[in-house]
N, C-alpha and C positions, 0 to 999 in steps of 0.2 A: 541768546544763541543756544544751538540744542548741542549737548557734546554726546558722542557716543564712545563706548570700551571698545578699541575691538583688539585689545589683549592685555595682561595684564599690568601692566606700566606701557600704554600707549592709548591714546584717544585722539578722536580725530571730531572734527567741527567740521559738516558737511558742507559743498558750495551752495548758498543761498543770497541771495540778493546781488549786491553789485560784484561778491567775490569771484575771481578767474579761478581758484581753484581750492581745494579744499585747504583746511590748517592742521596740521599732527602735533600733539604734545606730548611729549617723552614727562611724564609724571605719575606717582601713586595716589589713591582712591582717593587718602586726605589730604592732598595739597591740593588734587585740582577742585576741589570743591570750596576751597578755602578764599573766604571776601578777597584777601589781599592779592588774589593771583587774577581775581576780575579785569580792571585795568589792562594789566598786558595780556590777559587774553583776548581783549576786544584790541587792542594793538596787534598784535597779531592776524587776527581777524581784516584789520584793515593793510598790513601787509597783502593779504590775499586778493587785495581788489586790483595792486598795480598794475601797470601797462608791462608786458611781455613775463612775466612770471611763468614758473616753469616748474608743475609736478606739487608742489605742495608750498604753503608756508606754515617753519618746521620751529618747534619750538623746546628747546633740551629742560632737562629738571630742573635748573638753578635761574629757571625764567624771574625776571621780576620787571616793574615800571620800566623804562626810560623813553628818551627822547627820540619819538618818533615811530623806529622797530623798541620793542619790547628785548631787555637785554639778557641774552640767554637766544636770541632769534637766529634763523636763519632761513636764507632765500634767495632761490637760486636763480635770475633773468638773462633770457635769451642775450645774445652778443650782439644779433641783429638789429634786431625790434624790441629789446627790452628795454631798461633803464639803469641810473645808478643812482645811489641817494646818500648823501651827508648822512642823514639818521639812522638807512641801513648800515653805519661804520662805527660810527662814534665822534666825539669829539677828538678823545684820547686814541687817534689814531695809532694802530701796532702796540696798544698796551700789552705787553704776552710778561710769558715767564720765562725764566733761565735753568734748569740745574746742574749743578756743579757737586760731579762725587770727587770729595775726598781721599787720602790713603791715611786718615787718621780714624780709630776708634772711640768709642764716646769713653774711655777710661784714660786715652790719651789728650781728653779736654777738658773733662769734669768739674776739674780744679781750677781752671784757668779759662773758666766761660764770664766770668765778672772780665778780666783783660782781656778778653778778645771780644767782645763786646762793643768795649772803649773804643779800643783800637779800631776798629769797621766804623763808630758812630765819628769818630775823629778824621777819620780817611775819607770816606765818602761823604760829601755834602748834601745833606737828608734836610728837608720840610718844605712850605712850599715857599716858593720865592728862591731856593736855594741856589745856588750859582757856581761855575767853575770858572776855567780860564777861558776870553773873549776868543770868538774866533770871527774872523771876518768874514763876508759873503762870500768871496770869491771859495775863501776856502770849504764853507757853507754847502756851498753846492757842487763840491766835490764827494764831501758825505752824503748829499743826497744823489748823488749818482750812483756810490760804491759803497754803502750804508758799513758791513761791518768790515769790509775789505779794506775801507780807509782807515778806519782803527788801527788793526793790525798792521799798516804801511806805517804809521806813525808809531807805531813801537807799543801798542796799547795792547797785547796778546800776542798768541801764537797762532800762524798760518793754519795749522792744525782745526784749533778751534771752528773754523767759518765751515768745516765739512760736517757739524753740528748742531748747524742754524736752516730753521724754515727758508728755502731757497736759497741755502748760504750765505742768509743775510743779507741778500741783494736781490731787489725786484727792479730787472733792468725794463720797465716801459717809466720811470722815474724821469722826469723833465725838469730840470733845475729853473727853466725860463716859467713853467706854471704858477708860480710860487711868488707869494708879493713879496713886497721891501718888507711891509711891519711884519710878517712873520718872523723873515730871514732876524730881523730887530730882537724878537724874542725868543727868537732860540741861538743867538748868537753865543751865549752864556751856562744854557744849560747842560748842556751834552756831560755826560759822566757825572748827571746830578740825581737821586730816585725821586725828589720829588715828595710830595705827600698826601692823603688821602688815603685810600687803599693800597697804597704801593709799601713796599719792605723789602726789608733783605732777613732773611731768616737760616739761624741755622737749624740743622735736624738731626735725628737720629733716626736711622732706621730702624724701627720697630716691628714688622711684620713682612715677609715675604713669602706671596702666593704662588710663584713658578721661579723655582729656584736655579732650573737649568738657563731661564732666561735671563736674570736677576743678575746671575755670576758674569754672564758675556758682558753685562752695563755697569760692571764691578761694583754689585750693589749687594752687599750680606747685611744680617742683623748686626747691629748695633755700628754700622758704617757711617761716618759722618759724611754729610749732604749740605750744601745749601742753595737757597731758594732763589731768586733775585725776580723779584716784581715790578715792574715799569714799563713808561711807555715813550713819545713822543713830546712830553711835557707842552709847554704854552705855544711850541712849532707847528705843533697838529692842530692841537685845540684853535687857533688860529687860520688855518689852511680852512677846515671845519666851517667856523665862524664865515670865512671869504666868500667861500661856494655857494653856504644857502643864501646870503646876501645875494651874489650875484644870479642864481638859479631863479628866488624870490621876483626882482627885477628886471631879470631878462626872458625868462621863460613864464611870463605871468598866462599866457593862455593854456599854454602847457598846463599848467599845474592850477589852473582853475577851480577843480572839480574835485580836487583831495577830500577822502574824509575826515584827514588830521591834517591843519598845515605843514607840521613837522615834518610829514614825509615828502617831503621840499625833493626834487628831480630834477635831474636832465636824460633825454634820451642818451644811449650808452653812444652812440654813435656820430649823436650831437657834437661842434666844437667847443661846449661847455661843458658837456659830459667828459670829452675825452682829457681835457684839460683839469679839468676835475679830477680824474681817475690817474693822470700823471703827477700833481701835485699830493694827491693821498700814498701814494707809491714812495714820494719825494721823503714824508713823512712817516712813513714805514720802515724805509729805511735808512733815518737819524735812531727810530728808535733801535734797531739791532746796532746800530755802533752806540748806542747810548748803554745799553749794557753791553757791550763789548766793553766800553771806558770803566764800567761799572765793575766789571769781572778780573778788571786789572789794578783795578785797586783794592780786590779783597785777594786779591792774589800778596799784594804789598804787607797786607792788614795784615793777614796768619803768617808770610813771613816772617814779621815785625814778632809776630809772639813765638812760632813754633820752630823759627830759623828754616834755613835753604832747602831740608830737607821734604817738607809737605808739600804736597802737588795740588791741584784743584782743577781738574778734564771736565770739560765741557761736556755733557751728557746729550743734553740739548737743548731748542730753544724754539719755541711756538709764540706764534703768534693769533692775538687775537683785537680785534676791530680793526676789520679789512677786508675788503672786495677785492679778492679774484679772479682774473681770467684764465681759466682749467675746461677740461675735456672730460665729461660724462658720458655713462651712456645709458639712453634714453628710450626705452621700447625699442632696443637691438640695434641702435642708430647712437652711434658718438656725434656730440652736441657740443658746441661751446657755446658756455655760460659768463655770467658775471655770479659768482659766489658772495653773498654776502655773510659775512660772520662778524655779527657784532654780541663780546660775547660768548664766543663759541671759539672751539679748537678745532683746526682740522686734525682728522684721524684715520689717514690712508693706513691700509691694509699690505699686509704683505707681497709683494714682486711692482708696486706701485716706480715705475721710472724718476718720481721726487723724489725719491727716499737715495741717503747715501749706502756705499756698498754694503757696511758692514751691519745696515737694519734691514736689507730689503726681502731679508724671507720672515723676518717677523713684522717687519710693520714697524708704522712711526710711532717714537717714543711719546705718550701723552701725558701732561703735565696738567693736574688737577689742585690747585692750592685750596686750602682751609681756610683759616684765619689764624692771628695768634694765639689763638687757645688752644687752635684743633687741630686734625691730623691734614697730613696732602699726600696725593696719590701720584705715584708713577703708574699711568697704565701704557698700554698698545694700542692702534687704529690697527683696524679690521675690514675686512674685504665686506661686511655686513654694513657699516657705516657709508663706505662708497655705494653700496646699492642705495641704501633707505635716508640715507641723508647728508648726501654729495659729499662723503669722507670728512665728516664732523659729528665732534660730541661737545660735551659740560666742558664748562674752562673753569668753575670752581665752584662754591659754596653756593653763592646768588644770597642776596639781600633778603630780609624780612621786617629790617624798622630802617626806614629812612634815615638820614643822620642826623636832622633836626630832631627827631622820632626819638633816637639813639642817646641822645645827648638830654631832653626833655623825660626820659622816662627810666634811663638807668645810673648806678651810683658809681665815681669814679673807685672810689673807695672798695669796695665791692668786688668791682673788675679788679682793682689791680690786688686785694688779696686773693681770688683767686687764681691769677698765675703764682700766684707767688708760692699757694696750694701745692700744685702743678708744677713748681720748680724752674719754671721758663720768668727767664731775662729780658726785660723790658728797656730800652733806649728809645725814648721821641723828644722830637723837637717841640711838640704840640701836648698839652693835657686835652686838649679836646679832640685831637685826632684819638687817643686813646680810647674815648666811649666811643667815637664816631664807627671804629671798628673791634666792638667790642665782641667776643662769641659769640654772644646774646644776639646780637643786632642780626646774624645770620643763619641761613639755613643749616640743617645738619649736612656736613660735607660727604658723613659716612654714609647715609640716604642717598644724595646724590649719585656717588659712586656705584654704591650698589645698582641702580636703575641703567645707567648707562653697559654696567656690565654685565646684568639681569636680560636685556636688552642688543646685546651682542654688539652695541657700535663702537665696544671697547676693551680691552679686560686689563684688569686688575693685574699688575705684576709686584708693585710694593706698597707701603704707606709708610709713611715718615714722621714723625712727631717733632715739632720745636722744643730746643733747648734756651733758644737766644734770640729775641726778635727785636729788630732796628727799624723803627717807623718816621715817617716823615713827621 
């Protein structure tokens, strides 16, 4: 494939062969040149080719492999005449972030990051397989209709909270009837559980602030504590996932004929399998925003437990990412509805955007960019430059650089964990192997990342946070 510069962190793969339309990658000179970025740029590349695609398939800095879209992707299909695709979402449907500021300072926990540590690893049930308390189907699919509002009716947060979640936590085209028995089966258990893999609950310190006048509105100063909360839809989604391209596979087999990857498995968006589809991922989306709603109230319990009645912890906000939505663009001076794909990817609407709640809408939605346990994470802002050039999304984090067989076959546990130790950050998992699996190493530079995305205007910088305390599955 032939990629051309046409600015300085943007390249674009012109249409050639079966592509509908061109691909854009948000990357600097040495990544995109880099073996390991290959793969998902010809994933990419084969995103370009779908049925109804619309304006580009777009590709943020923290691009790497996965299954189907290339993760770090996104891509925007007509509502009409487009399509929707398991691969363009993810497995782990609505994996996003949380953060939660503080009214403690890091000299108000210093001493008491070994116990509050415990206390989070002991509260919340962390690694994979992990489990809460059973809920039945019926009540199942009341979370999946009211995802973080059911939370909060059952005493798991405060009303308050849900006016700082991606659509308030609730994507009402969610259809509880979409959804099989084995799903509802395994996720009957996990809600209010993180899970493991790449998921964490992290504390921070705020370390650097670049717009201080905006910073103060999100009560965020230097050395303010923060934390992080990373999770998604556990074995509910993954599941939902699994249904669709079986049944896509099976029933749409002329449809989907002619793919250049099988993964990128379809239904038309219009289709009754599509749309059932698109209600069932919705269903999934939002267990996960009452999943960290459950999540949020038990680290509420946890700093109680250590710091007493007095510490608060306000929802900042909460983004989501691997999901397809239905939104309104506008298109060569004509508002379009799309199906957005972001798997991967945050949205990052800009200022006066009608999503946003009152008190962000002349700055833009809060954007959550996590690290890894070693490295720093970003609070930035969506930008009105994002909605032009890339349907109101940026980077949702680091992005991978060794696979985690890769991760686990070529770095030393020992190693890793002296150097947080270096670093002064608090380690709790369930797993020794999830520890190299996500180990700094294993990932991109985060600070790279960010800088492109905000180099790039689809985002900017407002803080960076550093881990004190990280709880891994």
């Amino acid at each position: 494939m032939k990629i051309e510069r046409i600015d300085e962190n943007i390249w674009i793969v012109k249409k050639e062969g079966r592509m509908r339309v061109p691909a854009i990658v948000y990357t600097d000179g040495k990544s995109i040149r880099s073996p390991e970025l290959q793969n998902a740029l010809q994933q990419l590349v084969n995103v370009a080719t779908m049925p109804g695609i619309i304006k580009y398939a777009i590709a943020m800095p923290d691009i790497h492999w996965g299954y189907g879209f290339p993760i770090g992707g996104v891509a925007a299909f007509d509502a009409e005449e487009g399509v929707i695709s398991p691969g363009g979402v993810g497995f782990d449907i609505n994996c996003g972030v949380r953060l939660l500021v503080s009214n403690l300072k890091y000299e108000d926990v210093e001493d008491r990051l070994d116990e509050l540590a415990n206390a989070i690893f002991e509260t919340v049930p962390v690694g994979v397989g992990s489990r809460s308390r059973k809920f039945s189907i019926d009540e199942l699919k009341k979370v999946c209709r009211d995802g973080a509002a059911w939370a909060v009716e059952k005493g798991y947060g405060e009303e308050e909270d849900l006016r700082y979640i991606e659509d308030g936590g609730k994507l009402k085209d969610a259809d509880p009837s979409s959804v099989s028995h084995k799903a509802y089966e395994r996720g009957s258990d996990e809600i209010g559980t993180l899970g493991g893999g790449n998921h964490f609950i992290e504390i921070q310190r705020v370390e650097s602030v670049y717009d201080r006048e905006v910073a103060e509105r999100l009560g965020i100063h230097e050395n303010a504590i923060t934390v992080m909360i990373h999770t998604g839809s556990r074995g509910f989604g993954h599941q939902i996932a699994t249904d669709y391209i079986s049944i896509m596979r099976n029933e749409l087999r002329q449809h989907n004929s002619d793919l250049p990857d099988k993964q990128l498995i379809n239904a038309p968006f219009k289709h009754p399998i599509g749309q059932d589809y698109f209600h069932a991922m919705c269903c999934a989306a939002n267990y996960a925003f009452a999943n960290r709603q459950m999540i949020t109230h038990l680290l509420r319990k946890a700093f109680t437990k250590v710091f007493g009645g007095s510490v608060h912890l306000k929802v900042l906000y909460d983004v989501a990412h691997n999901v397809a939505k239905l939104e309104t663009h506008e298109l060569d001076g004509t508002r379009k509805r799309v199906v957005v794909h972001r798997k991967g990817a945050t949205r990052a609407f800009g200022p006066g955007n009608s999503a946003l709640p009152a008190e962000y809408k002349d700055i833009g939605q809060p954007v959550l960019i996590p690290g890894d346990m070693g490295t720093a994470s970003y609070l930035l802002l969506g930008t009105k430059r994002a909605e032009k050039d890339t349907f109101g999304t940026t980077a949702h984090g680091a992005g991978r650089r060794l696979g985690r067989r890769q991760a686990k076959r070529e770095l030393s546990l020992v190693k890793v964990m002296d150097e947080l130790k270096r670093k002064k950050i608090i380690v709790r998992s369930a797993s020794r192997g999830t520890l190299l699996e996500e180990a700094p190493e294993a990932y991109k530079d985060v600070d790279e990342i960010v800088w492109i995305v905000d180099k790039t205007g689809i985002s900017r910088k407002i803080a960076r946070m550093v881990p004190i305390a990280v709880i891994k599955g």
